[in-house]
N, CA and C atoms as an extended XYZ file, in Angstrom:
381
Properties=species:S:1:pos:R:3:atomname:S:1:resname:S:1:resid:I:1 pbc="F F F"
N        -4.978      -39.400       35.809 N   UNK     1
C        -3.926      -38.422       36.017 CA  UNK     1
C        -2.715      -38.798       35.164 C   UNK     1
N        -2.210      -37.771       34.336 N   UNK     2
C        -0.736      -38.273       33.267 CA  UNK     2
C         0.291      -38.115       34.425 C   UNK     2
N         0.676      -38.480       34.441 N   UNK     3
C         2.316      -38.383       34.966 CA  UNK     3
C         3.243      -38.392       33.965 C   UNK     3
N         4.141      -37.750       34.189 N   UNK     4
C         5.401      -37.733       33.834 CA  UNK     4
C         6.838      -37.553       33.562 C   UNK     4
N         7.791      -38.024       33.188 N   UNK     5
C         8.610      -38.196       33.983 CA  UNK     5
C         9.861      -38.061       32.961 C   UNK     5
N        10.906      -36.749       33.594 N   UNK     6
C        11.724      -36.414       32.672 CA  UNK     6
C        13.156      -37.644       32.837 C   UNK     6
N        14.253      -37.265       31.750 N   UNK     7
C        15.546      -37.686       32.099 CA  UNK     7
C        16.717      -37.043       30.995 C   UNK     7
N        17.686      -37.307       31.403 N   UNK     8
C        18.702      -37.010       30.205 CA  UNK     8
C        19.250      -35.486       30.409 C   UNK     8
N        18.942      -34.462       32.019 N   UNK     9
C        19.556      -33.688       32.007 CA  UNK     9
C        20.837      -33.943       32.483 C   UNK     9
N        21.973      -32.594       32.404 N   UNK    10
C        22.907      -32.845       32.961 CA  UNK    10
C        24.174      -31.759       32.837 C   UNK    10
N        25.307      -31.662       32.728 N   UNK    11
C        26.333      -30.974       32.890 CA  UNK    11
C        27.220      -30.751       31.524 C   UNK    11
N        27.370      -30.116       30.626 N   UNK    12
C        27.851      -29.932       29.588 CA  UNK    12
C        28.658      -28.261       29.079 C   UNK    12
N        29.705      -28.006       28.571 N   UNK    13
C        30.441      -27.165       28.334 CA  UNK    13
C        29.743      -26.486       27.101 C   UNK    13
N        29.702      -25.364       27.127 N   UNK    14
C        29.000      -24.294       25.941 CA  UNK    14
C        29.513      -24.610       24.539 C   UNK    14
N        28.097      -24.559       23.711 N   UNK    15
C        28.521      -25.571       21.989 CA  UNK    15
C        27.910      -26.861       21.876 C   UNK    15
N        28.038      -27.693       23.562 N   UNK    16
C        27.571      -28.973       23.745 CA  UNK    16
C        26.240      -29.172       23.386 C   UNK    16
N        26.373      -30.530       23.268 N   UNK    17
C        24.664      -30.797       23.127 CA  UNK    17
C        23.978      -31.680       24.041 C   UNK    17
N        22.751      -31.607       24.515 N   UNK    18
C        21.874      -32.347       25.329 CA  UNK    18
C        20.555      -32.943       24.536 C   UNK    18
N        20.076      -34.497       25.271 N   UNK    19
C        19.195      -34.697       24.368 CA  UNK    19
C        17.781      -35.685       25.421 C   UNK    19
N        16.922      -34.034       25.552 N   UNK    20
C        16.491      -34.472       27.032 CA  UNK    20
C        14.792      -35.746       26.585 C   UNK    20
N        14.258      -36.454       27.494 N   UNK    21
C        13.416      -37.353       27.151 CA  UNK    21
C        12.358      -37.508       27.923 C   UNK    21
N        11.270      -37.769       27.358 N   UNK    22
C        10.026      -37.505       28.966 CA  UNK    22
C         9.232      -38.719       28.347 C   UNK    22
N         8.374      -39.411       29.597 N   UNK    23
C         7.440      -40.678       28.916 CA  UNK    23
C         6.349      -40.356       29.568 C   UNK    23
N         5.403      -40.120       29.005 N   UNK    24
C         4.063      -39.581       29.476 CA  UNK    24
C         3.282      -41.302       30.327 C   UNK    24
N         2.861      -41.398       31.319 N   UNK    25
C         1.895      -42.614       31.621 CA  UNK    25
C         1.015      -42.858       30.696 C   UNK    25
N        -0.103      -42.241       30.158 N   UNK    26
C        -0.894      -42.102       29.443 CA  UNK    26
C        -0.948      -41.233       28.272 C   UNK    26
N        -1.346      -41.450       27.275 N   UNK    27
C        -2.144      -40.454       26.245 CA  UNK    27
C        -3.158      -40.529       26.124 C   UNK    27
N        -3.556      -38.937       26.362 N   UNK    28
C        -5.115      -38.827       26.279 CA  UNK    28
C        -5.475      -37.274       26.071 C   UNK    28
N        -6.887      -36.669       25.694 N   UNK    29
C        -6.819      -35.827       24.919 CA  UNK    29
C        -6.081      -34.500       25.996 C   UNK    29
N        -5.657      -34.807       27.225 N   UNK    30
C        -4.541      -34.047       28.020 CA  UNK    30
C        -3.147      -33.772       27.590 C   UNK    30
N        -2.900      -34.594       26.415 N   UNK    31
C        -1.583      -34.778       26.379 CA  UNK    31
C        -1.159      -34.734       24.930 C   UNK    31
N        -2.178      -33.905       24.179 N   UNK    32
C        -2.705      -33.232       23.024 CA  UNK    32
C        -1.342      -32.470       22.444 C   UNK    32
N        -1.426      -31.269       23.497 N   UNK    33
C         0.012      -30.797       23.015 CA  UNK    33
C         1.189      -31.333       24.639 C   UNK    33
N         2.216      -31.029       23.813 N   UNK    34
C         3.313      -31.875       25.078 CA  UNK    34
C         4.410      -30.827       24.480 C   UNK    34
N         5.608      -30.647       25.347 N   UNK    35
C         6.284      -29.958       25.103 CA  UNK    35
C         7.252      -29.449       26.485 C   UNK    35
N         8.016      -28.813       26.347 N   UNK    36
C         9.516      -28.456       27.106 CA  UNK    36
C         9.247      -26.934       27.622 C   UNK    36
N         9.244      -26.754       28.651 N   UNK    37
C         9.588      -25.391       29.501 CA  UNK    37
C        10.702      -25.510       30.644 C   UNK    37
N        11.146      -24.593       30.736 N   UNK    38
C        12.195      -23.800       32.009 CA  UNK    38
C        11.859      -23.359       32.548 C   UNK    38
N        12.908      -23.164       33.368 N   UNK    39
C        13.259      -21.865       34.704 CA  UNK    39
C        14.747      -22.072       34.972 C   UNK    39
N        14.651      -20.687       34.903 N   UNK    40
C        16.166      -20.515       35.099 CA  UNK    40
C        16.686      -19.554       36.772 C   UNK    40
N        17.811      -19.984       37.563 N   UNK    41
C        16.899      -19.098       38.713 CA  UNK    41
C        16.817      -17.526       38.663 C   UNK    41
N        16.213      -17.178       39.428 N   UNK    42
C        15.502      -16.091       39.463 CA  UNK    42
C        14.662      -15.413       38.477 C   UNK    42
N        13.957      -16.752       37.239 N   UNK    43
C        13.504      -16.255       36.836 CA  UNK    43
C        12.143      -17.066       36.847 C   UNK    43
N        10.724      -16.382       35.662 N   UNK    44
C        10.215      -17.213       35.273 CA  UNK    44
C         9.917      -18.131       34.466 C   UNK    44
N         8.815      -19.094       34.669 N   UNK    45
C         9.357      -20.497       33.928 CA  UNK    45
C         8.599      -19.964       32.397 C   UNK    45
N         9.516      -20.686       31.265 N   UNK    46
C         9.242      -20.106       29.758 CA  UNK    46
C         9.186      -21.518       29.092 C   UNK    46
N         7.999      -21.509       27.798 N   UNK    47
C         8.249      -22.540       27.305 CA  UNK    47
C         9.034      -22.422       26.346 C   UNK    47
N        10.191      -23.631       25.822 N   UNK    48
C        10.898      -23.866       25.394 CA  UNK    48
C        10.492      -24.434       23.894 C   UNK    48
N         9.883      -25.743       23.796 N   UNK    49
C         9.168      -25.890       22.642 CA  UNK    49
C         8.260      -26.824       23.103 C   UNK    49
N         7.601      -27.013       21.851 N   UNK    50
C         5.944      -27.831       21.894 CA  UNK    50
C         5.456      -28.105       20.311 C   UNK    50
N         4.780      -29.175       20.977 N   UNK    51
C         4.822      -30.250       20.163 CA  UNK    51
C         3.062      -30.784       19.760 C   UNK    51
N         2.447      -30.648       18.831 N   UNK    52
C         0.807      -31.146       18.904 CA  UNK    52
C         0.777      -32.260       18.529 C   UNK    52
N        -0.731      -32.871       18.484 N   UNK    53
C        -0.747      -34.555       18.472 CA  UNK    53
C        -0.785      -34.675       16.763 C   UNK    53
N        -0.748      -33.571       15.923 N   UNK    54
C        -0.514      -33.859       14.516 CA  UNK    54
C         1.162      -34.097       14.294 C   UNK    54
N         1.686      -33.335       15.445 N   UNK    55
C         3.252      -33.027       15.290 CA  UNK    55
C         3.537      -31.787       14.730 C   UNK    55
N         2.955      -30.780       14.551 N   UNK    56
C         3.069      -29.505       14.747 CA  UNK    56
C         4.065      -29.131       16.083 C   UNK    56
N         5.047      -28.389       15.228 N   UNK    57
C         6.168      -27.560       16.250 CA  UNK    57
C         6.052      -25.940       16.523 C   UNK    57
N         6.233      -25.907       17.821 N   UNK    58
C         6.603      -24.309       18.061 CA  UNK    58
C         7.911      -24.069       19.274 C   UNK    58
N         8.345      -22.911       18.775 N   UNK    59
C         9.904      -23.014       19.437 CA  UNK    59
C         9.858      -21.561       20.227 C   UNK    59
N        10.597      -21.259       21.064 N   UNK    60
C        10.732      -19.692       21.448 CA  UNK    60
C        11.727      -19.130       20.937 C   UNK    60
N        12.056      -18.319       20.533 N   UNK    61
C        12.723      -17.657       19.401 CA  UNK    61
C        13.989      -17.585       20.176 C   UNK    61
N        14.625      -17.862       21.034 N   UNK    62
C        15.802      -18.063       21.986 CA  UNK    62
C        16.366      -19.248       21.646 C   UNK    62
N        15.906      -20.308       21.115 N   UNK    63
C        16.531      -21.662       20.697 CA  UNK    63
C        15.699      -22.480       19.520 C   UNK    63
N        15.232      -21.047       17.818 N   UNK    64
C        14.671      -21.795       17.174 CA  UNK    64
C        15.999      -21.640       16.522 C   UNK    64
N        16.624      -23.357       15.818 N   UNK    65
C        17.416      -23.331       15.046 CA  UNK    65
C        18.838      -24.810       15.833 C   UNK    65
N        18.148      -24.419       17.305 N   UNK    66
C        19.251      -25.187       18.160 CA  UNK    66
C        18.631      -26.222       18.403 C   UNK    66
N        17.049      -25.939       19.049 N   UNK    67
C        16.519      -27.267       19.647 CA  UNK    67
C        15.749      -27.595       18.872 C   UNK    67
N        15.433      -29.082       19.165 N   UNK    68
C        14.450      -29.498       17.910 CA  UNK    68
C        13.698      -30.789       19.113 C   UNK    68
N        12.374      -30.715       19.099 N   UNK    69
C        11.152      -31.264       19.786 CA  UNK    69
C        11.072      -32.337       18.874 C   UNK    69
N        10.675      -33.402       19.200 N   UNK    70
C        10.263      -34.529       18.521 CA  UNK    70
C         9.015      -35.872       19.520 C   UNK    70
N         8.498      -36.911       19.101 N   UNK    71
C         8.191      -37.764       19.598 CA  UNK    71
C         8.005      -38.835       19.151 C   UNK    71
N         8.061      -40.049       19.306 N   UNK    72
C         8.534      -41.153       18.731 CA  UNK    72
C         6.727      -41.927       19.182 C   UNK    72
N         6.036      -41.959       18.999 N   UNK    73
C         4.739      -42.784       19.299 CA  UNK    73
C         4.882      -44.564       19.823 C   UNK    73
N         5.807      -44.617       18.801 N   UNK    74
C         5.550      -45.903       19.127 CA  UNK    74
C         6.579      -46.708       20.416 C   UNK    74
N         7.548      -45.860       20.940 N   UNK    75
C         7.713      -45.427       22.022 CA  UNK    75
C         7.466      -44.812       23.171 C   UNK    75
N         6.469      -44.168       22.777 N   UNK    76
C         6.050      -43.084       23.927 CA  UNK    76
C         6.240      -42.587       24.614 C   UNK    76
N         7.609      -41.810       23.743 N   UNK    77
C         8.554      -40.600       24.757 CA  UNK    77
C         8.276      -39.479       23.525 C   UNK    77
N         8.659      -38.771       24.483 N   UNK    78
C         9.037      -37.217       24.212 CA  UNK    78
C        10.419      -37.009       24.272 C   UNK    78
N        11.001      -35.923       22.752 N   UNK    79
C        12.376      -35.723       23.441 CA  UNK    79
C        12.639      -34.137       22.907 C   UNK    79
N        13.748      -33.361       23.335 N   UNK    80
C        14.115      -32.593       23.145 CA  UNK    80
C        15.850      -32.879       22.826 C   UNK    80
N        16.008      -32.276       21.464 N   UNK    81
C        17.596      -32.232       21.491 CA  UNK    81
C        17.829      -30.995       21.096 C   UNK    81
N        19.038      -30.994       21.838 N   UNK    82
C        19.820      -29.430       22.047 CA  UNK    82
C        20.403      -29.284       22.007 C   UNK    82
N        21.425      -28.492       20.934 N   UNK    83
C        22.511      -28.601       20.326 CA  UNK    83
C        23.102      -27.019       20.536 C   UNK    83
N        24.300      -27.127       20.463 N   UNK    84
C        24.757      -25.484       20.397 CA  UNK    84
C        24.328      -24.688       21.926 C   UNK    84
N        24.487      -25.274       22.791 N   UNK    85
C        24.205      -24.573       23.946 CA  UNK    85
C        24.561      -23.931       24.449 C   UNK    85
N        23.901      -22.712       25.046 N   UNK    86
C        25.191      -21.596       25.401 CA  UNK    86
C        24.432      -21.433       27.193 C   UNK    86
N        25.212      -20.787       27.891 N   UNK    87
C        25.367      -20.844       29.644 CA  UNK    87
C        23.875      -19.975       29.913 C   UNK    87
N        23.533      -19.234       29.025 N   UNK    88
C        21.645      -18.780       29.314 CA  UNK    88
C        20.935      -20.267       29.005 C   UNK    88
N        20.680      -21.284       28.505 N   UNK    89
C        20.162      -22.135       28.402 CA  UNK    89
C        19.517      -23.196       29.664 C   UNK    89
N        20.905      -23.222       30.879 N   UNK    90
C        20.677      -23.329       31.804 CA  UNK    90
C        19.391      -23.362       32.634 C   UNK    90
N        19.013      -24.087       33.448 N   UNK    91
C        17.870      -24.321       34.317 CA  UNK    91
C        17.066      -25.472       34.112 C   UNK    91
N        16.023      -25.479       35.230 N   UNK    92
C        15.731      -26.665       35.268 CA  UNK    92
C        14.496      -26.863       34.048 C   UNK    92
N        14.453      -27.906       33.239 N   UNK    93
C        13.739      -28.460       32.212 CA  UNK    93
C        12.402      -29.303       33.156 C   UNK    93
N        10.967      -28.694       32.473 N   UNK    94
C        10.239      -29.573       32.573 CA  UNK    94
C         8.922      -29.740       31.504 C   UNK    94
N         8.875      -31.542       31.563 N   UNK    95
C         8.378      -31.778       30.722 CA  UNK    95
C         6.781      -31.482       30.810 C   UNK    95
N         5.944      -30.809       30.060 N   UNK    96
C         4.619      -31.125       30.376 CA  UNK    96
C         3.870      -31.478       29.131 C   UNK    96
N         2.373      -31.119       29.848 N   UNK    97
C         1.676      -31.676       28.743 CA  UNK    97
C         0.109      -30.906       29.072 C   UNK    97
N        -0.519      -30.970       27.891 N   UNK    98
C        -1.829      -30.210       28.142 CA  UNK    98
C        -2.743      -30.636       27.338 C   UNK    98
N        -4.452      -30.022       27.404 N   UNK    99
C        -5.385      -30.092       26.126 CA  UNK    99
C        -5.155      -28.885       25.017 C   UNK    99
N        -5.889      -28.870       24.242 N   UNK   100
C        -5.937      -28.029       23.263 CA  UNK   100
C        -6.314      -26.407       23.578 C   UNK   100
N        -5.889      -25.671       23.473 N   UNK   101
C        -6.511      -24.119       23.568 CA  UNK   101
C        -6.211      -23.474       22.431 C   UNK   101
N        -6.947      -22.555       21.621 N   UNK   102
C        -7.262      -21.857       20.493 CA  UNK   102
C        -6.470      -20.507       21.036 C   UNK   102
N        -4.944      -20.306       20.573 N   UNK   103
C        -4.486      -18.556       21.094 CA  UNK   103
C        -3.596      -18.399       20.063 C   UNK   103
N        -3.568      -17.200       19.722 N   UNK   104
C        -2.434      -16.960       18.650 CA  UNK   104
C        -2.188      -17.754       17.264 C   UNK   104
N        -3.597      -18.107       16.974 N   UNK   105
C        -3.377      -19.122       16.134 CA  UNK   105
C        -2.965      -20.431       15.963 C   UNK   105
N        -2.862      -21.221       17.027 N   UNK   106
C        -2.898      -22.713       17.069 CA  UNK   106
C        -3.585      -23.706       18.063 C   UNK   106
N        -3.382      -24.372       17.864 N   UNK   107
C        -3.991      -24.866       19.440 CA  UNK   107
C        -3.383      -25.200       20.501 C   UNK   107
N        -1.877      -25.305       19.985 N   UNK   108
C        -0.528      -25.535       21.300 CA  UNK   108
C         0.421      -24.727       20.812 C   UNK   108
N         1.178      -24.331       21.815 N   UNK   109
C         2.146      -23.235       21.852 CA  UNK   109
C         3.160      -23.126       22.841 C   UNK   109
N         4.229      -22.486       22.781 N   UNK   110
C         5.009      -22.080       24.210 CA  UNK   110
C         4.444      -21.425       25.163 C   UNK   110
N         3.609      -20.633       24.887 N   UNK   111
C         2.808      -19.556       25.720 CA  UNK   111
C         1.268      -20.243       25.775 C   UNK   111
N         0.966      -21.345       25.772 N   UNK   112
C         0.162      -21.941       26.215 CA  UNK   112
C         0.244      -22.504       27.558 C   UNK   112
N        -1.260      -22.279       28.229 N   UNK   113
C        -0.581      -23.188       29.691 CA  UNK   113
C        -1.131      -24.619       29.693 C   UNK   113
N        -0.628      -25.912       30.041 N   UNK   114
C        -0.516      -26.743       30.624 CA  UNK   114
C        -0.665      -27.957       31.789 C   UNK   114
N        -1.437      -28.613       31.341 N   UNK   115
C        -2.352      -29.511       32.776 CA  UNK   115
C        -1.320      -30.511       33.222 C   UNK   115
N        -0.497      -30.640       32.931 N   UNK   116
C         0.361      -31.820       33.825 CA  UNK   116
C         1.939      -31.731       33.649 C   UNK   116
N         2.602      -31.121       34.762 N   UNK   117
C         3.967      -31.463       34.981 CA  UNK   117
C         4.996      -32.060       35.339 C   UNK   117
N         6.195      -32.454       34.758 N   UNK   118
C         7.114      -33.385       35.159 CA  UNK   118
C         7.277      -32.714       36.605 C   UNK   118
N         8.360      -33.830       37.062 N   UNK   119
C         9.334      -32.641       38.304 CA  UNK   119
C        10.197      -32.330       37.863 C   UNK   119
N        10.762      -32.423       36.659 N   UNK   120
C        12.147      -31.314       36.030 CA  UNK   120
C        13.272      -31.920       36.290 C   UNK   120
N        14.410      -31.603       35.021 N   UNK   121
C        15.602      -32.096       35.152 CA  UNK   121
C        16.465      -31.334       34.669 C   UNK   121
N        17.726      -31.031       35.559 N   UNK   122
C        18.308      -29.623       35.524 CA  UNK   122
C        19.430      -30.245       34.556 C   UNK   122
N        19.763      -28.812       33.634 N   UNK   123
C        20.487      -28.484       32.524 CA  UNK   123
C        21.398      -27.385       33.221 C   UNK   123
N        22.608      -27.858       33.131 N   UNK   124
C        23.796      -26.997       33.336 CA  UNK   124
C        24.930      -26.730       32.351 C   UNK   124
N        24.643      -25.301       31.402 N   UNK   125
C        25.666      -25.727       30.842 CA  UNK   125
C        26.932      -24.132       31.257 C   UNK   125
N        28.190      -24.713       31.106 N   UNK   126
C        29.293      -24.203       31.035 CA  UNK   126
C        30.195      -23.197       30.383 C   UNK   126
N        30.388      -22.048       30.899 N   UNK   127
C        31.190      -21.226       29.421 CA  UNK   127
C        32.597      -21.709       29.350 C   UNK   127
């Protein structure tokens, strides 16, 4: 079973930047693609960006340009930094992770679903 486990949300004024971090227990072919989704309340949860085990990026067109997905291997975190934030950005962040699925042309995506979730770490930001 991956576990994993977010950090680095928090409280910041609109423009600000956040620079969120997840450490997977394991890698394994579950954790193939990895990547950042929300929820914001009352809504549903959206992925944010994602990340494949070549390092292939995909972003949701709501924060391509602001956030930028990365992972450090020889660390074995995951991070998201987020820059330019505006008060829709808001909600809780979670990190997951999944195997491979063939949709839309890749094998990981935002709109891909996902075998293992953080418990989330809430992003508040401020106008």
């Amino acid at each position: 079973q991956v576990q994993l486990v977010e950090s680095g949300g928090g409280s910041v004024q609109a423009g600000g930047s956040l620079r969120l971090s997840c450490a997977p227990s394991v890698y394994t072919y579950s954790t193939f693609c990895m990547g950042w989704f929300r929820q914001a309340p009352g809504k549903e949860r959206e992925g944010v960006a994602v990340i494949d085990n070549d390092g292939s990026t995909y972003y949701a067109d709501s924060v391509k340009g602001r956030f930028t997905i990365s992972k450090d291997n020889a660390k074995k975190t995951l991070y998201l930094q987020m820059n330019s934030l505006k008060p829709e950005d808001s909600g809780i962040y979670y990190c997951a992770a999944g195997s491979p699925h063939w949709s839309g042309g890749s094998w990981c995506g935002v709109k891909n679903g996902m075998d293992h979730w953080g418990k989330g770490t809430l992003v508040t930001i401020s106008s």
